[in-house]
C-alpha positions as CSV (number, residue, x, y, z in Angstrom):
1,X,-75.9,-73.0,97.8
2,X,-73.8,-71.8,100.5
3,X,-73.4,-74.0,103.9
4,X,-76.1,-71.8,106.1
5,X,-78.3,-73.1,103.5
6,X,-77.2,-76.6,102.8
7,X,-77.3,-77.3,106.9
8,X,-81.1,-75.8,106.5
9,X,-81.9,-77.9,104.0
10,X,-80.4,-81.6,105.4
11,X,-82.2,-80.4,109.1
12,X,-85.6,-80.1,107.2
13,X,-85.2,-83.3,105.5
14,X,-83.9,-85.1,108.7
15,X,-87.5,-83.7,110.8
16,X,-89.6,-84.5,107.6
17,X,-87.5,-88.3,107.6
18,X,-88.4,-88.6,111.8
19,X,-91.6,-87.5,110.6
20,X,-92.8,-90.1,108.7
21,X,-91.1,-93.3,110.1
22,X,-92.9,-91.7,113.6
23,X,-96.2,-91.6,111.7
24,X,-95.7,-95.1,110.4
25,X,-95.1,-96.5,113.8
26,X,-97.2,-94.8,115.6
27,X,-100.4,-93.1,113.4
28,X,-102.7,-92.8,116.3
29,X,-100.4,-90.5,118.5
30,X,-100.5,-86.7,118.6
31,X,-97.7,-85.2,117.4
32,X,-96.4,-82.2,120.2
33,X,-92.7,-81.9,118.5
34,X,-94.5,-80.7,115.4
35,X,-95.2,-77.0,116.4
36,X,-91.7,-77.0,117.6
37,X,-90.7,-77.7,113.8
38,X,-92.7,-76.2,112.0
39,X,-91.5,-72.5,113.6
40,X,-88.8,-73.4,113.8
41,X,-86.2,-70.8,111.9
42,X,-84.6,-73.2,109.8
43,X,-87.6,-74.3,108.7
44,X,-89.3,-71.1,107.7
45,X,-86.2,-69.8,105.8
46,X,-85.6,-72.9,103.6
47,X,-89.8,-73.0,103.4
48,X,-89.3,-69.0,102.3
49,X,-86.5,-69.9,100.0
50,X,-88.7,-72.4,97.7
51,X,-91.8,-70.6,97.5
52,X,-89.3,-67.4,96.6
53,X,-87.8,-69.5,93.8
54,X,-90.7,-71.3,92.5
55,X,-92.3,-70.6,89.1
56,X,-95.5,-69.5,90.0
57,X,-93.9,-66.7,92.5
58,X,-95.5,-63.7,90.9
59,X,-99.1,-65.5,91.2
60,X,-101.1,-65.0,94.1
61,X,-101.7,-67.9,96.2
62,X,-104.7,-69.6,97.8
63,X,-105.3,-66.0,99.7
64,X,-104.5,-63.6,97.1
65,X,-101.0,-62.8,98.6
66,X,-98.1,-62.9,95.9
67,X,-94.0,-63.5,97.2
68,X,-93.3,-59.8,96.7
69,X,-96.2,-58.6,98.8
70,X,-94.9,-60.8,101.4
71,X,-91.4,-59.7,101.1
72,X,-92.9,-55.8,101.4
73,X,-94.4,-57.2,104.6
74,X,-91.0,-58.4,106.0
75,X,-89.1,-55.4,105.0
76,X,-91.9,-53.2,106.9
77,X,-90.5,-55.6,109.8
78,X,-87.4,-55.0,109.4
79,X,-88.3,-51.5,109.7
80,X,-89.5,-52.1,113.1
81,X,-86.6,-54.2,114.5
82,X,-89.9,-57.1,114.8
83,X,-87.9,-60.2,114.5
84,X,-89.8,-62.3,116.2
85,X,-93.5,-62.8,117.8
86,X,-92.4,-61.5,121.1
87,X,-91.9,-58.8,119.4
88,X,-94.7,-57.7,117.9
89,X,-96.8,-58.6,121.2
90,X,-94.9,-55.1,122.2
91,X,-97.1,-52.9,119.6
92,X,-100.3,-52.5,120.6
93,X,-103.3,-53.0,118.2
94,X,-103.7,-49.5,116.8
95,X,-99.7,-49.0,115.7
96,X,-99.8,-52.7,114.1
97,X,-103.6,-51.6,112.1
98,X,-101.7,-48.4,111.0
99,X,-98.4,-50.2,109.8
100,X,-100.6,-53.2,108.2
101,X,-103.9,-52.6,107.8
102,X,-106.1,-55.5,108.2
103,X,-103.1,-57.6,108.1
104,X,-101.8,-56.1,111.4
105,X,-105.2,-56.9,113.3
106,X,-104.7,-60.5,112.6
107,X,-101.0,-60.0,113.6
108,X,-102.2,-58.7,116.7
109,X,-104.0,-61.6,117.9
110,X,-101.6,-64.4,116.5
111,X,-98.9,-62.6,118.7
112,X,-101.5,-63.0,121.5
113,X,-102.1,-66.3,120.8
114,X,-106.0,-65.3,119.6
115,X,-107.3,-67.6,117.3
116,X,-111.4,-68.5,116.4
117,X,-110.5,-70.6,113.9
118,X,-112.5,-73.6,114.2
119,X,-109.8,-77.1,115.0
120,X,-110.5,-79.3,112.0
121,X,-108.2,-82.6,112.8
122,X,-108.7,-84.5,109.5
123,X,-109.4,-81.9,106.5
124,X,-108.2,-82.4,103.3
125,X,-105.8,-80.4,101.9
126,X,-106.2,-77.1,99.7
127,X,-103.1,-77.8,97.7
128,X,-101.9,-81.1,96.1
């Protein structure tokens, strides 16, 4: 593991440490520093680097997306010089349908911050 990586890796498990002693001492509180986190580059790399590595990689997941369709995706990116949601905000909807299909409606609106998704504070989890 090279030091890019090891620094990654001990700043994830320092916010997942702050995490939890927070959430003991305080459960009722909302928890604003979390967004900030979770997109948070270091945080997506070493996240992308163990679901890259795991065993089940070449099975889709929960929505039918496997690590190689994803990483097809992020080269098409790449393509684009789109490295980050500011970014894509600068296609409009029609290039980012034509470059992703469906996929690049739904990109549209995250970039705009569009999302109907009903808030569900306290549902269980998909994956255990």
């Amino acid at each position: 593991m090279d030091t890019d990586h090891q620094t990654e890796e001990a700043w994830v498990l320092g916010v997942q440490r702050k995490l939890y002693q927070q959430s003991k001492a305080h459960p009722d509180e909302v928890w604003r520093d979390v967004w900030g986190w979770l997109t948070d580059l270091r945080m997506i790399r070493h996240s992308w680097r163990r679901v890259a590595s795991n065993k089940g990689k070449r099975s889709p997941g929960i929505d039918g997306i496997t690590v190689k369709h994803i990483q097809q995706r992020g080269e098409k990116l790449e393509e684009l010089e789109i490295k980050t949601v500011w970014d894509l905000r600068g296609l409009d909807r029609s290039s980012l349908e034509q470059q992703f299909g469906r996929f690049g409606l739904r990109l549209h609106e995250l970039a705009r911050g569009i999302d109907p998704s009903e808030v569900v504070p306290d549902r269980p989890t998909k994956s255990g």
